[in-house]
Biopython code that builds the backbone (N, CA, C, O; Angstrom):
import numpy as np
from Bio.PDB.StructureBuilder import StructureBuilder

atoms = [
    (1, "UNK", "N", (2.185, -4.834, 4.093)),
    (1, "UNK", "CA", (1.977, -3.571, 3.435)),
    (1, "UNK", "C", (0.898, -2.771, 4.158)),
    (1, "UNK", "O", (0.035, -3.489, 4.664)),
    (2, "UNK", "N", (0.707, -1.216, 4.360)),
    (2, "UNK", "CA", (-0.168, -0.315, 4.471)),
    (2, "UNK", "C", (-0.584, 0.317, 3.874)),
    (2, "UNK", "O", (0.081, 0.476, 2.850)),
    (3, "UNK", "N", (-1.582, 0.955, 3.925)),
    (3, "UNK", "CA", (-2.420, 1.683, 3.566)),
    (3, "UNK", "C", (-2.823, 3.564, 4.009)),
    (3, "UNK", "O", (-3.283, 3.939, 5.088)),
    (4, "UNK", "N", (-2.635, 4.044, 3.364)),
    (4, "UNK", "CA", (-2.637, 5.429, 4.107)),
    (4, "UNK", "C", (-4.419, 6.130, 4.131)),
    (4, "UNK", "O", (-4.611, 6.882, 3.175)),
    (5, "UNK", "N", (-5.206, 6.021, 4.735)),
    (5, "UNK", "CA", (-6.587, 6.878, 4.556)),
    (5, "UNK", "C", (-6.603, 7.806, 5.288)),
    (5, "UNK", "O", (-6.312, 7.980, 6.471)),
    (6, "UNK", "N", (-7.261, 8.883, 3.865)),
    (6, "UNK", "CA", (-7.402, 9.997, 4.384)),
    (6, "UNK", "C", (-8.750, 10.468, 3.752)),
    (6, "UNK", "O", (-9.082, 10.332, 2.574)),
    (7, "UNK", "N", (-9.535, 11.111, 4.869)),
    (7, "UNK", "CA", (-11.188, 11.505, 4.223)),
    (7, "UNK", "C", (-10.968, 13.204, 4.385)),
    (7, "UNK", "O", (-10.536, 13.779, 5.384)),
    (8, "UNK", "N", (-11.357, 13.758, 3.219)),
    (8, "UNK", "CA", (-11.487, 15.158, 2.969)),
    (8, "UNK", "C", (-12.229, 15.883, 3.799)),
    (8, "UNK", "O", (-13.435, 15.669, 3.672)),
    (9, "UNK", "N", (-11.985, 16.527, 4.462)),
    (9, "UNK", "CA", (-13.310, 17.299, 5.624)),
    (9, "UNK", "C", (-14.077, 18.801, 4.569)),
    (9, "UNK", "O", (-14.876, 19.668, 4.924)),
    (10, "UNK", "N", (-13.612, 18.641, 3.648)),
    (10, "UNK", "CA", (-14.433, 19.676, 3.059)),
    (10, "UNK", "C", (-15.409, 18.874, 1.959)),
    (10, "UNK", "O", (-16.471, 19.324, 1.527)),
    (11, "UNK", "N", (-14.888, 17.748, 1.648)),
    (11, "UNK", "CA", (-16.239, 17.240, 0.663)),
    (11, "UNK", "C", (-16.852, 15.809, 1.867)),
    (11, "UNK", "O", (-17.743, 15.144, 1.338)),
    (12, "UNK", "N", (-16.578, 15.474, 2.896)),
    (12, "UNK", "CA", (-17.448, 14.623, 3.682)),
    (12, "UNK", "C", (-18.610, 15.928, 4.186)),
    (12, "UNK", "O", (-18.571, 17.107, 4.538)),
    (13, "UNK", "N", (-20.040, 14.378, 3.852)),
    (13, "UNK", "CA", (-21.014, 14.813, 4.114)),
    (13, "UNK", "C", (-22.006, 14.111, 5.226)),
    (13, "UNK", "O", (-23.217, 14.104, 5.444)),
    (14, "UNK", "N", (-20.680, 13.453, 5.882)),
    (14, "UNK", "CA", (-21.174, 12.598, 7.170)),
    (14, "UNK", "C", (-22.049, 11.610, 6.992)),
    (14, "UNK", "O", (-22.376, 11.095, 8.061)),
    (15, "UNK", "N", (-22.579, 11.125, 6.003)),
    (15, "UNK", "CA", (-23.607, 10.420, 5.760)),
    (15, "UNK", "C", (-23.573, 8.949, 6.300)),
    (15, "UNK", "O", (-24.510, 8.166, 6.146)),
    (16, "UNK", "N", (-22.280, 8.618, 7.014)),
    (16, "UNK", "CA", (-21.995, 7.331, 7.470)),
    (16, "UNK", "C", (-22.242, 6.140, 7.004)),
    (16, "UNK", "O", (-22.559, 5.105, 7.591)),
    (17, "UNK", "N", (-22.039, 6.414, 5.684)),
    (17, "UNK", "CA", (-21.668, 5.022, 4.637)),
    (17, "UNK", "C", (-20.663, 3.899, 5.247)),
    (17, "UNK", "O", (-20.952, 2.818, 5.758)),
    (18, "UNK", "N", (-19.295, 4.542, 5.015)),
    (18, "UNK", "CA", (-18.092, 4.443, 5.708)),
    (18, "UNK", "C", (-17.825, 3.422, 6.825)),
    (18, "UNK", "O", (-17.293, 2.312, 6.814)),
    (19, "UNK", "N", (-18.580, 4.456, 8.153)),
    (19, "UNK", "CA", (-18.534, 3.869, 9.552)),
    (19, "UNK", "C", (-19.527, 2.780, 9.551)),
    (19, "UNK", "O", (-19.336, 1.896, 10.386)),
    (20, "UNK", "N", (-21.011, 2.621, 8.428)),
    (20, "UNK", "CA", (-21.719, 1.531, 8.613)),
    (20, "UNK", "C", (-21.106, 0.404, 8.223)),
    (20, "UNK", "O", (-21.471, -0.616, 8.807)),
    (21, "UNK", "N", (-20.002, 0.264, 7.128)),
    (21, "UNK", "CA", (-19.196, -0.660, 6.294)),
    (21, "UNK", "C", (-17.652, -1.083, 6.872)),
    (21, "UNK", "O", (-17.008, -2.014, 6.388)),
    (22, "UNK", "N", (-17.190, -0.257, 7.958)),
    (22, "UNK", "CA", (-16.199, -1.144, 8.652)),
    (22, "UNK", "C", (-15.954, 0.153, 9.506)),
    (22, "UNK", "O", (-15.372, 1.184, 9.168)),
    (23, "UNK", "N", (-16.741, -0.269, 11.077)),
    (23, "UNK", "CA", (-17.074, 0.577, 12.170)),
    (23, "UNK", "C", (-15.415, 0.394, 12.726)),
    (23, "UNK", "O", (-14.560, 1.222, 13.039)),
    (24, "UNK", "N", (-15.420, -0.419, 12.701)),
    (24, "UNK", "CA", (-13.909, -0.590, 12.922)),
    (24, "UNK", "C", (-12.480, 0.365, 12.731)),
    (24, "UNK", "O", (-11.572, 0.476, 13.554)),
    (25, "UNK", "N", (-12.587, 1.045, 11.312)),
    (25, "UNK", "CA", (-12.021, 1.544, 10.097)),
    (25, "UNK", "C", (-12.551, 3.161, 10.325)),
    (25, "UNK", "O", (-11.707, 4.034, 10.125)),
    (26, "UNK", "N", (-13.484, 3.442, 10.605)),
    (26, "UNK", "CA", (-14.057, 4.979, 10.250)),
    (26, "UNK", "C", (-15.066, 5.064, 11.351)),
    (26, "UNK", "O", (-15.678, 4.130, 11.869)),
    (27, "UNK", "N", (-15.159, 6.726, 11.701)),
    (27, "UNK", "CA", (-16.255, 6.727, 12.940)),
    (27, "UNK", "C", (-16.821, 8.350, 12.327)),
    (27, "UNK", "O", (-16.046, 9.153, 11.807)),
    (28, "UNK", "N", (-18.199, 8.587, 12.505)),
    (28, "UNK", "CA", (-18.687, 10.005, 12.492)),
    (28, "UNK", "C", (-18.320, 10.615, 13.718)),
    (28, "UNK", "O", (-18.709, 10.288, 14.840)),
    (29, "UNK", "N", (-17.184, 11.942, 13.274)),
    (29, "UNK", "CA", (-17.021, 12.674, 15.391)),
    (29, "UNK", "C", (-17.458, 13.823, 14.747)),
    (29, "UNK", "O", (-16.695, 14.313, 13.914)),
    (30, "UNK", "N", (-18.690, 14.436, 14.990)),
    (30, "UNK", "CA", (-19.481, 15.573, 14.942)),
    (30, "UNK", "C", (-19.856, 15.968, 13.150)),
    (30, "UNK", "O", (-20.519, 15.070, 12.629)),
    (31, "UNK", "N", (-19.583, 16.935, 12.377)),
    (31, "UNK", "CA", (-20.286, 17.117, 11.177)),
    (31, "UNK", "C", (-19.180, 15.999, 10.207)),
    (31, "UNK", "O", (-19.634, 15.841, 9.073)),
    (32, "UNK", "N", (-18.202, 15.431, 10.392)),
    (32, "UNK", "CA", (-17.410, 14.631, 9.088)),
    (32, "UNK", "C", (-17.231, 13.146, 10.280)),
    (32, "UNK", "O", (-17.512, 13.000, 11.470)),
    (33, "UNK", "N", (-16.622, 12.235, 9.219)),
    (33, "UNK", "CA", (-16.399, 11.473, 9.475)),
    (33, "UNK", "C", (-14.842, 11.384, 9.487)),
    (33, "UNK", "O", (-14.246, 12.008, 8.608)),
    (34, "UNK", "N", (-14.169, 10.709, 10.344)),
    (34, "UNK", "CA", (-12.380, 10.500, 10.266)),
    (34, "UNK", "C", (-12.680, 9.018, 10.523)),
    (34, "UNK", "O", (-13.660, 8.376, 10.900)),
    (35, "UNK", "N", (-10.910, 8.641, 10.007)),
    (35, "UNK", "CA", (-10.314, 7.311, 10.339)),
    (35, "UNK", "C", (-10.110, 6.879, 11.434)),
    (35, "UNK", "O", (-11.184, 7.252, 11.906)),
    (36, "UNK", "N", (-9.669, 6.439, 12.176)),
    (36, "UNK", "CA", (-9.549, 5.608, 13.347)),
    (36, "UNK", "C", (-8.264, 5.520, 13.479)),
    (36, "UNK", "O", (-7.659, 5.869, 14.492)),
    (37, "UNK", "N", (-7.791, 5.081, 12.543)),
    (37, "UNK", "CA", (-5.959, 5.256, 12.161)),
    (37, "UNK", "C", (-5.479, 5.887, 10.952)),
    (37, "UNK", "O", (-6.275, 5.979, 10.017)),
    (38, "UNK", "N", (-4.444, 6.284, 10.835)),
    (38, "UNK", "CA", (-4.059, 7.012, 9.135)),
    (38, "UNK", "C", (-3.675, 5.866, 8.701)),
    (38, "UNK", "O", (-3.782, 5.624, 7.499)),
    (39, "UNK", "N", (-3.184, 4.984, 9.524)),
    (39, "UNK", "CA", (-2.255, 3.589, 8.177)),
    (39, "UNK", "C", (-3.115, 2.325, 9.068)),
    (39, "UNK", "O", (-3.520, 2.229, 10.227)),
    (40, "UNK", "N", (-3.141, 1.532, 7.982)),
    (40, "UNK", "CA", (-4.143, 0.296, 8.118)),
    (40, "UNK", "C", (-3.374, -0.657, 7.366)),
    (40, "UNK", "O", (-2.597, -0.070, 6.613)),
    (41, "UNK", "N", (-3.297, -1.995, 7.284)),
    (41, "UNK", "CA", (-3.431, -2.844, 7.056)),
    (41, "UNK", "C", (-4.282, -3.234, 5.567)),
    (41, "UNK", "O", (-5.418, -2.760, 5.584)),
    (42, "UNK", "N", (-3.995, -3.899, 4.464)),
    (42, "UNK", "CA", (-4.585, -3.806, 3.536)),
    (42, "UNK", "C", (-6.040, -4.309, 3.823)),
    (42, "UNK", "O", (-6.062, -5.455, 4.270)),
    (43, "UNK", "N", (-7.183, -3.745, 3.676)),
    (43, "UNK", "CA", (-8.436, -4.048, 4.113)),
    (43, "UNK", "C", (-9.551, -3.527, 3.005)),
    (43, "UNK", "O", (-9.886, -2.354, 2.840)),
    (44, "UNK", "N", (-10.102, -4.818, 2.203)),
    (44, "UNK", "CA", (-11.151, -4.613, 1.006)),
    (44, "UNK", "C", (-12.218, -3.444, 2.005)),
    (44, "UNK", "O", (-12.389, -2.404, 1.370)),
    (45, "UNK", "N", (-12.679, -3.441, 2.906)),
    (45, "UNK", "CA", (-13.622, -2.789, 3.604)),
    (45, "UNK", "C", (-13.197, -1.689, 3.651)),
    (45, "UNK", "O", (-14.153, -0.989, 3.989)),
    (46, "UNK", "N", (-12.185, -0.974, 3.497)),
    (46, "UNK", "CA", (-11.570, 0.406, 3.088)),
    (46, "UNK", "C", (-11.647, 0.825, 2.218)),
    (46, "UNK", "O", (-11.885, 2.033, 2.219)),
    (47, "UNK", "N", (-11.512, 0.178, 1.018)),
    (47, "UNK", "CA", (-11.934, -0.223, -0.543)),
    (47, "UNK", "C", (-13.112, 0.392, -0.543)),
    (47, "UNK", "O", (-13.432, 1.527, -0.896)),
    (48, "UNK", "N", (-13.973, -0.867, 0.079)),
    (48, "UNK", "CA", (-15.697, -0.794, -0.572)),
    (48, "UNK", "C", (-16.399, 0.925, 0.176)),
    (48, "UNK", "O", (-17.267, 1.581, -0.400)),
    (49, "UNK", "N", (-15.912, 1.230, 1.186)),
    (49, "UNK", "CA", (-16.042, 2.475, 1.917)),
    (49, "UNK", "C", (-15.927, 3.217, 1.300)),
    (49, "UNK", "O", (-17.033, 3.626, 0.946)),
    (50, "UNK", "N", (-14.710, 4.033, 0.632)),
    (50, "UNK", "CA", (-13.933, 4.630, -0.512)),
    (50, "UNK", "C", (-15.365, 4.375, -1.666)),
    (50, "UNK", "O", (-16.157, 5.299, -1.852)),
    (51, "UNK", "N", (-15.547, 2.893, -2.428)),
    (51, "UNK", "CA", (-15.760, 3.235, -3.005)),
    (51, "UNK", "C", (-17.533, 3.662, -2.785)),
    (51, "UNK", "O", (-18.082, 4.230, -3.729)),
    (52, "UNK", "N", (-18.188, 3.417, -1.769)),
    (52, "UNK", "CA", (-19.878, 3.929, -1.761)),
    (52, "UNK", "C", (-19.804, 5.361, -1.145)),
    (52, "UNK", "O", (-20.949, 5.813, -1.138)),
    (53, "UNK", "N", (-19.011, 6.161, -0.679)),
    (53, "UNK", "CA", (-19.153, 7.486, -0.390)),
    (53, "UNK", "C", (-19.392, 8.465, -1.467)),
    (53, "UNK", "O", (-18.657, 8.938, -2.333)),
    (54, "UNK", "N", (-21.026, 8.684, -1.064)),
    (54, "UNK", "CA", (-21.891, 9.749, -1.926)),
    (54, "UNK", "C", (-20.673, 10.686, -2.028)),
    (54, "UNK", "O", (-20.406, 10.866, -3.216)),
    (55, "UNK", "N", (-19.867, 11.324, -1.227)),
    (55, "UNK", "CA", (-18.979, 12.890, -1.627)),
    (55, "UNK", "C", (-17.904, 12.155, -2.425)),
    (55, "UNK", "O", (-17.382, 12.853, -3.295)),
    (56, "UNK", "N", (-17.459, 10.908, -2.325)),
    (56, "UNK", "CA", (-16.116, 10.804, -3.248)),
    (56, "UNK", "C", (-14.821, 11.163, -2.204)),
    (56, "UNK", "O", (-13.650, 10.941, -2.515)),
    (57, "UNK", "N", (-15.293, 11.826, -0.761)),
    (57, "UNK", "CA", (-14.596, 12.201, 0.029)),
    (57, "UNK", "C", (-13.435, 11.389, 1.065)),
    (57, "UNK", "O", (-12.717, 11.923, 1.910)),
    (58, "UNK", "N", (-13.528, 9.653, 0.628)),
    (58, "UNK", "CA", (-12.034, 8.853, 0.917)),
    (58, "UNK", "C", (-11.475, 8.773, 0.014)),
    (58, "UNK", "O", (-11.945, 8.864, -1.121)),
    (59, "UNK", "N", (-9.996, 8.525, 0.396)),
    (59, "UNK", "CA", (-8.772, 8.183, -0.226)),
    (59, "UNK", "C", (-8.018, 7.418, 0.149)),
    (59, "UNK", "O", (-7.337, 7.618, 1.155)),
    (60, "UNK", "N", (-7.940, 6.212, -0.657)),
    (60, "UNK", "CA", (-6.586, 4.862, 0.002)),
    (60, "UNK", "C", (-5.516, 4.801, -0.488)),
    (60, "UNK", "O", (-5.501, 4.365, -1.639)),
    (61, "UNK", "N", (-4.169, 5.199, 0.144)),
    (61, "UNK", "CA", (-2.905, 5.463, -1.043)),
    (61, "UNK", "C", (-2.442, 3.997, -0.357)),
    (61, "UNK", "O", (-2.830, 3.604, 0.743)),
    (62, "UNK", "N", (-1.444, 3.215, -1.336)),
    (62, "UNK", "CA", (-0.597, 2.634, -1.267)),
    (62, "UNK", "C", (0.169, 3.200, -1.682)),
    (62, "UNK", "O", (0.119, 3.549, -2.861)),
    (63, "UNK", "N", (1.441, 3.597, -0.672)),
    (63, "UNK", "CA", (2.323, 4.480, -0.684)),
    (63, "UNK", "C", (1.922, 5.699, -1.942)),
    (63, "UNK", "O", (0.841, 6.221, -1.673)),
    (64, "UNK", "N", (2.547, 6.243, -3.217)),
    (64, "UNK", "CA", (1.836, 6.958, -3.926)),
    (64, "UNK", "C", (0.830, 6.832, -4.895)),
    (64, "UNK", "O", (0.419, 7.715, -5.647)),
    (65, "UNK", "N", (0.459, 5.639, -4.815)),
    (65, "UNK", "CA", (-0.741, 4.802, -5.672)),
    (65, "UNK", "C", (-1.825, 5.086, -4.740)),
    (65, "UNK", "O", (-1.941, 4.844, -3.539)),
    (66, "UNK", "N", (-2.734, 5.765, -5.740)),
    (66, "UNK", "CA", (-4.423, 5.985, -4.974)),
    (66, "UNK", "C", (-4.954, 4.279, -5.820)),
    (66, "UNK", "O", (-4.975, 3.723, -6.918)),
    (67, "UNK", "N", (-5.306, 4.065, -4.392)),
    (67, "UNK", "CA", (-6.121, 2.674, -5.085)),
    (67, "UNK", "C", (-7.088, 2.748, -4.632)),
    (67, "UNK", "O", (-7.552, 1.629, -4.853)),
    (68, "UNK", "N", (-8.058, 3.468, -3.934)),
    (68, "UNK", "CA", (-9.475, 3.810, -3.527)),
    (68, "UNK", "C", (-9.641, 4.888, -3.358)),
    (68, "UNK", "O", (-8.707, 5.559, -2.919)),
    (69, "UNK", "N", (-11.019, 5.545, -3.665)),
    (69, "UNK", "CA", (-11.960, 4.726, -4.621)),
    (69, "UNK", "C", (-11.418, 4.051, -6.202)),
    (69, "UNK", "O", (-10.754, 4.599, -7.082)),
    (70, "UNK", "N", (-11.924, 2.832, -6.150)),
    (70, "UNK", "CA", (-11.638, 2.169, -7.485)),
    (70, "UNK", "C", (-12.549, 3.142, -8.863)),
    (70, "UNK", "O", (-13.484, 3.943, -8.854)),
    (71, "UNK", "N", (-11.715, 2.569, -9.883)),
    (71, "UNK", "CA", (-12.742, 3.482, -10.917)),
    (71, "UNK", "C", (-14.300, 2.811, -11.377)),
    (71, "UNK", "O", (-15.052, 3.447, -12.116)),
]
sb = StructureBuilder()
sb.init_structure("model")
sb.init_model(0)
sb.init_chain("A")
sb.init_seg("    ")
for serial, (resi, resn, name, xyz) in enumerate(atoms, 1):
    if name == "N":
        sb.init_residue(resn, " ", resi, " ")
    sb.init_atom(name, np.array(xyz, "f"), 0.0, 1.0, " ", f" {name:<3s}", serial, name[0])
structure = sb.get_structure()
């Protein structure tokens, strides 16, 4: 199964939560942060990313299921 992430460029606030929690997964390229890939592999570290971003600004769909950020 995959995973679709997508980070909002109008509510990222670059703060590199994200890229510190799976450098792998997310990188800061100039004022926002992006993914590395749009589809991933199911990965809790996408999860926990999703869920410590001060803006709220990731999103993890399984197919049309948002499952990150958790509530």
């Amino acid at each position: 199964m995959t995973w679709k992430v997508e980070i909002d460029p109008q509510q990222c606030m670059a703060s590199g939560s994200c890229a510190a929690i799976a450098p792998d997964l997310f990188v800061l390229d100039g004022e926002h942060a992006r993914p590395l890939k749009e589809r991933i592999g199911e990965d809790e570290r996408a999860l926990d990313a999703a869920d410590v971003c001060p803006a709220v600004a990731i999103t993890i769909r399984d197919g049309a299921d948002v499952v990150g950020p958790r509530p």
